[in-house]
Structure formats: structure tokens, C-alpha cells
ChimeraX commands (.cxc) that place a marker at each C-alpha (Angstrom):
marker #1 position -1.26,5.48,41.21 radius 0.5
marker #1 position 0.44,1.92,40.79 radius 0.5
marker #1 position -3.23,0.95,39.27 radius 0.5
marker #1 position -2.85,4.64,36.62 radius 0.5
marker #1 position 0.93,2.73,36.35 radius 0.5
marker #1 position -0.38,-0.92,35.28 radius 0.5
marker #1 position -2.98,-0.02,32.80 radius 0.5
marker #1 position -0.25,2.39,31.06 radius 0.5
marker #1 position 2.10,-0.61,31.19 radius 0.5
marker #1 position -0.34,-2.89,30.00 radius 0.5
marker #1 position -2.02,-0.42,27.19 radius 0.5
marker #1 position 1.98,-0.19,25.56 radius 0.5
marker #1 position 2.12,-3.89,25.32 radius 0.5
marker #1 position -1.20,-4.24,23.99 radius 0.5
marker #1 position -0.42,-1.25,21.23 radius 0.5
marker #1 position 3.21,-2.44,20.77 radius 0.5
marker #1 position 1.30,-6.06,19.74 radius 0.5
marker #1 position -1.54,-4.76,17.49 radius 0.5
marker #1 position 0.11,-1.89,15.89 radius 0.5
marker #1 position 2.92,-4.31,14.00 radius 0.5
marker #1 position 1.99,-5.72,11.08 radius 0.5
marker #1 position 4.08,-9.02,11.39 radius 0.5
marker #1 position 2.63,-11.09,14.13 radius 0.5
marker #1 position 4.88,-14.05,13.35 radius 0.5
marker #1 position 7.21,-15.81,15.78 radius 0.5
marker #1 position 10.58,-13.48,16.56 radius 0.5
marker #1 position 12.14,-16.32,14.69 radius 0.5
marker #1 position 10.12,-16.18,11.27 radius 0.5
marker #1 position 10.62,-12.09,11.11 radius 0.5
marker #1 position 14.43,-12.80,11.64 radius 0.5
marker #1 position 13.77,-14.52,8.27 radius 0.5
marker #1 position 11.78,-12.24,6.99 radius 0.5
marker #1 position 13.99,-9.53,7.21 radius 0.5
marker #1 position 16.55,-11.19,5.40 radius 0.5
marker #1 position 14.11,-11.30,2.21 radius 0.5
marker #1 position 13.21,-8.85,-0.36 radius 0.5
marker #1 position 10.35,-6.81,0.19 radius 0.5
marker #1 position 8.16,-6.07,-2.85 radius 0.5
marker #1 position 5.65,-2.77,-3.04 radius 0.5
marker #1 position 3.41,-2.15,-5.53 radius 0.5
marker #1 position 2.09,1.08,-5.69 radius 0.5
marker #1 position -0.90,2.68,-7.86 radius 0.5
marker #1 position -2.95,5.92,-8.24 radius 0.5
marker #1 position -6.63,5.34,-7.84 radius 0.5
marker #1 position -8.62,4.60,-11.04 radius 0.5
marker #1 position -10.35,6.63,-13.09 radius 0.5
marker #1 position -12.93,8.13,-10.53 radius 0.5
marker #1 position -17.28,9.25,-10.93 radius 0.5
marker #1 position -16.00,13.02,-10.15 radius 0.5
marker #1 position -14.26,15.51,-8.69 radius 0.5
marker #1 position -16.30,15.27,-5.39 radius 0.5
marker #1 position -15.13,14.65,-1.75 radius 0.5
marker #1 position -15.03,11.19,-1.80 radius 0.5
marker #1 position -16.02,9.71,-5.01 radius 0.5
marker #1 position -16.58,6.45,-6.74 radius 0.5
marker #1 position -15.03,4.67,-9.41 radius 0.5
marker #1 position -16.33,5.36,-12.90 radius 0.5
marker #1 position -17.32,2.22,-15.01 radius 0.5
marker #1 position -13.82,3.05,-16.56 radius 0.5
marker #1 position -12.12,3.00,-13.36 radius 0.5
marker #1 position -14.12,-0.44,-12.10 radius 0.5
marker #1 position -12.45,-1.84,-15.32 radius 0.5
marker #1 position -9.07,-0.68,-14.42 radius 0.5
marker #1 position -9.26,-2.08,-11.22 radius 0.5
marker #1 position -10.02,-5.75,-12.40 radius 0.5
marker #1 position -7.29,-5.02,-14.87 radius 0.5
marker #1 position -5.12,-4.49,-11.48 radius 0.5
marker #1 position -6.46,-8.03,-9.83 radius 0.5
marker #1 position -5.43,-9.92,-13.34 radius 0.5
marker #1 position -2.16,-7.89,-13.35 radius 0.5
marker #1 position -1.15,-8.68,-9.73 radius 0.5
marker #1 position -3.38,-11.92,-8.87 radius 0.5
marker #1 position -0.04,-14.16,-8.95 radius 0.5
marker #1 position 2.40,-11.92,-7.39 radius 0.5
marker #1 position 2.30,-13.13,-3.84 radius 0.5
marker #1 position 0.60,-10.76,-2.77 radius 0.5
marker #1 position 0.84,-10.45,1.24 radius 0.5
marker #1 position -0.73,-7.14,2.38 radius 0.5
marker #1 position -3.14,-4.15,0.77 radius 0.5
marker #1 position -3.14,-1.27,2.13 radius 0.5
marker #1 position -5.18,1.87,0.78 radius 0.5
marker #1 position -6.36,5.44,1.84 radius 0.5
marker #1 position -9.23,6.54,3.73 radius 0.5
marker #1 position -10.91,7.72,0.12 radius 0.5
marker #1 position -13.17,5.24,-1.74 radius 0.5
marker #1 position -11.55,5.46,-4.89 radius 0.5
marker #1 position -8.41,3.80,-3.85 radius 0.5
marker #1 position -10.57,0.73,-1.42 radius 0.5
marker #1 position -12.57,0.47,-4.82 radius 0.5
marker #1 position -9.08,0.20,-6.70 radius 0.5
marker #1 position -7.85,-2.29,-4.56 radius 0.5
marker #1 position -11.55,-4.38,-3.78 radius 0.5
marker #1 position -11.36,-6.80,-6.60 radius 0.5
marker #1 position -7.64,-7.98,-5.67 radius 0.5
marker #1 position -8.59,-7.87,-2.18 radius 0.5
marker #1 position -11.26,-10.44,-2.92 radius 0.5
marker #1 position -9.76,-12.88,-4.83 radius 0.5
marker #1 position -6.86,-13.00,-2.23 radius 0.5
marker #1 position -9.52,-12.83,0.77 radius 0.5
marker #1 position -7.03,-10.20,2.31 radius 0.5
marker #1 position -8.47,-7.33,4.19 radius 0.5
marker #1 position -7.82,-4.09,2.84 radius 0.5
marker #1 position -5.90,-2.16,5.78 radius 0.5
marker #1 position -6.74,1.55,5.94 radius 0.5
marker #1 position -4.65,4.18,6.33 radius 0.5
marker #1 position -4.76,8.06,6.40 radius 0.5
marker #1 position -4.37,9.64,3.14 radius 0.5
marker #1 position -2.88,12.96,4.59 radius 0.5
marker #1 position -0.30,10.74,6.97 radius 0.5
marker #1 position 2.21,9.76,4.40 radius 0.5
marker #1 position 4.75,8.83,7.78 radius 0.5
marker #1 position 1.89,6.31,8.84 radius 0.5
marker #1 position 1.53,4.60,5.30 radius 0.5
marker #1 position 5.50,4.35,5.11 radius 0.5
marker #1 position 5.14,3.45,8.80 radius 0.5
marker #1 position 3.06,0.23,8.02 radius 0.5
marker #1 position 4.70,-0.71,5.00 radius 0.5
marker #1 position 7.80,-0.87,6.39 radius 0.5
marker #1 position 6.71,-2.63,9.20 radius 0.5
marker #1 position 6.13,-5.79,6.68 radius 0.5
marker #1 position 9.76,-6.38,5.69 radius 0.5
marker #1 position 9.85,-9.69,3.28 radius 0.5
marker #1 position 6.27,-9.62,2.30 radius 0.5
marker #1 position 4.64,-8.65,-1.23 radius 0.5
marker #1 position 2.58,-5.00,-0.72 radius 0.5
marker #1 position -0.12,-3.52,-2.87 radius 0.5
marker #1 position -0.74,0.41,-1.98 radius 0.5
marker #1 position -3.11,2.11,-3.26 radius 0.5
marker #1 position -2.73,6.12,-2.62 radius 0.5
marker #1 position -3.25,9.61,-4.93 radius 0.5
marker #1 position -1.17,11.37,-7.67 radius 0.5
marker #1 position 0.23,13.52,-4.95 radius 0.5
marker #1 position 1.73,10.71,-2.30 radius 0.5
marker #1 position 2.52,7.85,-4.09 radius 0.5
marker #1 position 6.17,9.87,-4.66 radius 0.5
marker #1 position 6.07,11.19,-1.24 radius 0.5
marker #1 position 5.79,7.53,-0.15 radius 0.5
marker #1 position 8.25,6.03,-2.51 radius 0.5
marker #1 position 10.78,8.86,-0.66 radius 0.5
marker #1 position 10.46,7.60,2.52 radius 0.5
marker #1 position 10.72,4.07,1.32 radius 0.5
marker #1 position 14.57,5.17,0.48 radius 0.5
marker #1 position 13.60,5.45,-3.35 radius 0.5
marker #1 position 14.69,7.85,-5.64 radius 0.5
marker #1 position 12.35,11.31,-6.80 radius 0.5
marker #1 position 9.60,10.19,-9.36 radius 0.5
marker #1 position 8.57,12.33,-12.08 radius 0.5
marker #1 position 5.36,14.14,-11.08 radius 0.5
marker #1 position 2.08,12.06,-11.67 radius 0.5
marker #1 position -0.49,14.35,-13.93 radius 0.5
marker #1 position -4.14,13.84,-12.87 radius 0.5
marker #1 position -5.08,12.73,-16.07 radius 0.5
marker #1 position -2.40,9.50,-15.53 radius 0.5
marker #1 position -4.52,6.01,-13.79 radius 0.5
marker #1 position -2.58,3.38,-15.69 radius 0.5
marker #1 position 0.97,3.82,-13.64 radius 0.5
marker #1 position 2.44,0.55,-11.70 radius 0.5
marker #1 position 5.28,1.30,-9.49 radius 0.5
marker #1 position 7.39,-1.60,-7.90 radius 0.5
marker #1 position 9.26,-0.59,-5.39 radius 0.5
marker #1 position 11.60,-3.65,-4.27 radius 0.5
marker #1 position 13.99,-3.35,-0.92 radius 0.5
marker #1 position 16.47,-6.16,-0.99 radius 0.5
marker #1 position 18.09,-7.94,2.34 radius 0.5
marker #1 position 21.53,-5.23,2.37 radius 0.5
marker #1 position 18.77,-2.10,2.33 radius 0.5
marker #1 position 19.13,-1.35,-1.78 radius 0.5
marker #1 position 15.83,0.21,-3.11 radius 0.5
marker #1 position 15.16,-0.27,-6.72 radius 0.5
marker #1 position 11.89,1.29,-8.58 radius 0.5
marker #1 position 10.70,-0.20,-12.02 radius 0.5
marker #1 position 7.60,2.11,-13.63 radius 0.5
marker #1 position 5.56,-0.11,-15.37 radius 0.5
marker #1 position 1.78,-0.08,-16.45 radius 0.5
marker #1 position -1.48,-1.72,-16.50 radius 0.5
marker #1 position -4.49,-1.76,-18.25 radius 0.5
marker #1 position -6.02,0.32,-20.83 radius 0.5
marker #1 position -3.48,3.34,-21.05 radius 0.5
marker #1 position -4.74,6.36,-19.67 radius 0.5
marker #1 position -6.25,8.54,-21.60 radius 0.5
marker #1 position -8.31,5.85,-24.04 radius 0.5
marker link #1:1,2 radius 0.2
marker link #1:2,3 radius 0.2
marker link #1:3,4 radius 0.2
marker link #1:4,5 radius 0.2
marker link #1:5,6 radius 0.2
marker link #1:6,7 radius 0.2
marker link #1:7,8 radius 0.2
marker link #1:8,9 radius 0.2
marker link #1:9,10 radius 0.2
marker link #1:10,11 radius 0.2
marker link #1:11,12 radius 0.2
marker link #1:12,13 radius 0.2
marker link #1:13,14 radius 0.2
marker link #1:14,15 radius 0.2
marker link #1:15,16 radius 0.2
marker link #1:16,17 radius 0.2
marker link #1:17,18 radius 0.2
marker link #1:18,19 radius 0.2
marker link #1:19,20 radius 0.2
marker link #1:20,21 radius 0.2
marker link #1:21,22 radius 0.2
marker link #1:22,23 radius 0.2
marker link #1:23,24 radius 0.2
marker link #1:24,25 radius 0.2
marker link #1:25,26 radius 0.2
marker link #1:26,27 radius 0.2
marker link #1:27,28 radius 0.2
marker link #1:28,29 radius 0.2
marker link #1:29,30 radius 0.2
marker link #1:30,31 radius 0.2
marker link #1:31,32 radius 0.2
marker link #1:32,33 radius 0.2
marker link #1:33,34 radius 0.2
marker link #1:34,35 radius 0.2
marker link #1:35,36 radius 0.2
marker link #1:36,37 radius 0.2
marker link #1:37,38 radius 0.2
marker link #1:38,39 radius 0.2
marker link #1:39,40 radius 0.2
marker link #1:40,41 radius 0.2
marker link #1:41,42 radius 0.2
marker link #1:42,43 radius 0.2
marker link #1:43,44 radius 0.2
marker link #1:44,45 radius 0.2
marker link #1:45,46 radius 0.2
marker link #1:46,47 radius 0.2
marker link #1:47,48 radius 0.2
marker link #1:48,49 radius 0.2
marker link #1:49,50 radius 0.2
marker link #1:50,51 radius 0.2
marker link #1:51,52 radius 0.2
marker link #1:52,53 radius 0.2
marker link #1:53,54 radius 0.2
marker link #1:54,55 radius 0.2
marker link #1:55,56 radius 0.2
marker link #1:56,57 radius 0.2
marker link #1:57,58 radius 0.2
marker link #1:58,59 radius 0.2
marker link #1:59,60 radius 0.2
marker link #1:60,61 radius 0.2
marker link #1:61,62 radius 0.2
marker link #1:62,63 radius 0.2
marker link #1:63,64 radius 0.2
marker link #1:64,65 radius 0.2
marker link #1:65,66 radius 0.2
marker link #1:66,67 radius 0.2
marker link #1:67,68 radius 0.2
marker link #1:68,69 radius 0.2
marker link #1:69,70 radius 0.2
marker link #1:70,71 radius 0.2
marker link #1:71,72 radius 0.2
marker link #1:72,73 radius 0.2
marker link #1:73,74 radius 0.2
marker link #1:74,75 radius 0.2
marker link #1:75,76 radius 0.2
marker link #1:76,77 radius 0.2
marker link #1:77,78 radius 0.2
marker link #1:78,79 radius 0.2
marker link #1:79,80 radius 0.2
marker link #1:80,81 radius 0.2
marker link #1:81,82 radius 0.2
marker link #1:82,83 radius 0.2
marker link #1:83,84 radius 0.2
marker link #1:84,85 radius 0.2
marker link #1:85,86 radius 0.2
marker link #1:86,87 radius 0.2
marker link #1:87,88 radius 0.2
marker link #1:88,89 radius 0.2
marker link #1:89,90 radius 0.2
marker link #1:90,91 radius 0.2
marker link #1:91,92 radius 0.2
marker link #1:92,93 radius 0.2
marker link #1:93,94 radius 0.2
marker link #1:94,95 radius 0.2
marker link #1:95,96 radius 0.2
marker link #1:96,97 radius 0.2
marker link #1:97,98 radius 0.2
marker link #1:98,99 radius 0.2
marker link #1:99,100 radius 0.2
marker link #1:100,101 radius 0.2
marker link #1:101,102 radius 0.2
marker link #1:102,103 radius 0.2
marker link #1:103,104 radius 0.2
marker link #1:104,105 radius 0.2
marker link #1:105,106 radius 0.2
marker link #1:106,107 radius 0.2
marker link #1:107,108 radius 0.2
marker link #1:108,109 radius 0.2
marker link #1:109,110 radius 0.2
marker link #1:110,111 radius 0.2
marker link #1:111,112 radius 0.2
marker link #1:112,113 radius 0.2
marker link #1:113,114 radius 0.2
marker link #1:114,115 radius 0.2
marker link #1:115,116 radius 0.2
marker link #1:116,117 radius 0.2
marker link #1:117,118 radius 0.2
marker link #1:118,119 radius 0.2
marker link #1:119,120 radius 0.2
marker link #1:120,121 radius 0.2
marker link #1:121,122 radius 0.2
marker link #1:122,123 radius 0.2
marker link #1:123,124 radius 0.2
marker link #1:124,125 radius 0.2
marker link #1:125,126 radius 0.2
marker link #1:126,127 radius 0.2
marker link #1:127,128 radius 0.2
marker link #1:128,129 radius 0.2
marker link #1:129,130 radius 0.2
marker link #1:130,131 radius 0.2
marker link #1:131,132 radius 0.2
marker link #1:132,133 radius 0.2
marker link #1:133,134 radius 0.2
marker link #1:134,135 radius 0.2
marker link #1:135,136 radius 0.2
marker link #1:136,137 radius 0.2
marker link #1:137,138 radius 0.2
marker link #1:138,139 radius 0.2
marker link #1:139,140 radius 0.2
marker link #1:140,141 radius 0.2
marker link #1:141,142 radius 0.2
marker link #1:142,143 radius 0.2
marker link #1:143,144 radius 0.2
marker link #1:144,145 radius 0.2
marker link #1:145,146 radius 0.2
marker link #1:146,147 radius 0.2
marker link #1:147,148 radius 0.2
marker link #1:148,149 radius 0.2
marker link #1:149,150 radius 0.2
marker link #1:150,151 radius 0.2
marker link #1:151,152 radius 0.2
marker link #1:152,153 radius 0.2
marker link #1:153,154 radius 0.2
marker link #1:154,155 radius 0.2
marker link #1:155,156 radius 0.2
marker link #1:156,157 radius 0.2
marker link #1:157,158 radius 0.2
marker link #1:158,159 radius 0.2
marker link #1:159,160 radius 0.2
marker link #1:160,161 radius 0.2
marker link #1:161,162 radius 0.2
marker link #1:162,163 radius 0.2
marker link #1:163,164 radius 0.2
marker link #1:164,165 radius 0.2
marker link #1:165,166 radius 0.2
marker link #1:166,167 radius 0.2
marker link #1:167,168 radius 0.2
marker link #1:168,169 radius 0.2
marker link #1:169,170 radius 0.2
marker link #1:170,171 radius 0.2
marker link #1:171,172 radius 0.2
marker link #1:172,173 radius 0.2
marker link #1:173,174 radius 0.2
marker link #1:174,175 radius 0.2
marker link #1:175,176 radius 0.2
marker link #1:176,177 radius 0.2
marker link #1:177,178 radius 0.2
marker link #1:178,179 radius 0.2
marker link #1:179,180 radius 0.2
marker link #1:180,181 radius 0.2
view
């Protein structure tokens, strides 16, 4: 039983450690937390087809080197996407260029993608996610509703920024060819 007791003990440490996202010194998150936190967030792009799990379209390969020029110099810190190809495609060429490794998450656990974002207070995030929880994520950031995203929309860019005193402030921008072209 005091073995059972050890290994539990031991097993919440270990999952306490590996589960943040900030590994730095107490110190340097005390910092941290007294910075702004930056999110980008984007739909997929333009995908093959409507199957399972599909692929980027030629289209949708060019929008997503359209999102490594458009976000190449904005500090990026940490890229998260879903569990679907389309939005570890969207996300690849950025990914690359930054040697950052795309951290998966879910794409039916919105709580878990807020969960890790928020987790990385002070740092510049790209998330890549679906028409249907990039608002649902934005919400539980603390940011206002967003208008609906139709499925024919790829080019939206939200920035979600969270300053030190907890204000959350959304600018709706785009990139790339517009949708639709």
C-alpha cells in the first residue's frame, strides 16, 4: 500500500511537470505573467474534400505558406493544432521555418485547447482549429462572441491579445488570397 501510495505521489509530480507548457524557472513565469499574451487563431485551409480527415488542396498548401509569410516575424512561441490533418498541414510550413513542434490537441476538447493555451501566459500562440471552435475557443479565452465562421471562409486571422490586468482584446484580420478566389 505505501508502494500503490509512492508511485501515485510520484505519477502527480511527473504529470504536474510535463503537462505545463512553461517549463521555465518559477522566476521567469512570474515575468511572464506580467506580459501580454498574443493568440493567433485560423480555420484550416482550403481542404482535398469533405472526407474524414483530409488534405490540403493545392489552394489550401498556398494559403498556408501565405500564413508562414504572414506570421514568420511575429514571435511566434508555440503552435498548437487539432488532431485533423488539415489544420497540422495549415500550420507545417510556419512550424518549419520556426523549427517549433506542432503540439496536438483534441479537436472535440475545446477545454483542453483553452487549457494549453492558457497555460503559456506571455508567449506568442498560433492555433490552428475548425469553423466551429475557433469561437468556442476565443470564449473561453475571456473574448467576446464572434460572428459565425461560414465553411466557405479560409482567409480569417484572429488575434486574440490578453494583457498583464486580464483585458482580452480580438482584432479580425485576414491573410492571403481572400476566400472565395
Amino acid at each position: 500500500m505505501l508502494h500503490s501510495m509512492a508511485i501515485q505521489c510520484l505519477m502527480m509530480v511527473v504529470m504536474a511537470t510535463i503537462g505545463s507548457c512553461d517549463s521555465r524557472p518559477t522566476h521567469a513565469r512570474q515575468q511572464a505573467d506580467q506580459r501580454t499574451t498574443t493568440i493567433y487563431l485560423v480555420r484550416h485551409a482550403e481542404k482535398e474534400n469533405d472526407g474524414a480527415d483530409p488534405d490540403l488542396s493545392a489552394q489550401g498548401q498556398a494559403r498556408a505558406k501565405a500564413l508562414s509569410t504572414r506570421l514568420k516575424d511575429a514571435g511566434i512561441q508555440r503552435i498548437f493544432a487539432t488532431n485533423a490533418r488539415r489544420t497540422q498541414q495549415t500550420v507545417a510550413p510556419l512550424a518549419k521555418w520556426l523549427k517549433l513542434k506542432v503540439q496536438v490537441v483534441s479537436a472535440d476538447d475545446i477545454d483542453a485547447m483553452v487549457s494549453r493555451i492558457s497555460d503559456c501566459t506571455g508567449e506568442n500562440i498560433l492555433v490552428a482549429a475548425h469553423s466551429n471552435t475557433i469561437g468556442p475557443i476565443i470564449e473561453g479565452l475571456g473574448g467576446d462572441t464572434i460572428d459565425p465562421i461560414d465553411e466557405s471562409e479560409f482567409d480569417n486571422l484572429y488575434i486574440v491579445t490578453i494583457t498583464p490586468t486580464g483585458d482580452v482584446i480580438i482584432k479580425h484580420e485576414h491573410y492571403g488570397q481572400p476566400s472565395g478566389d
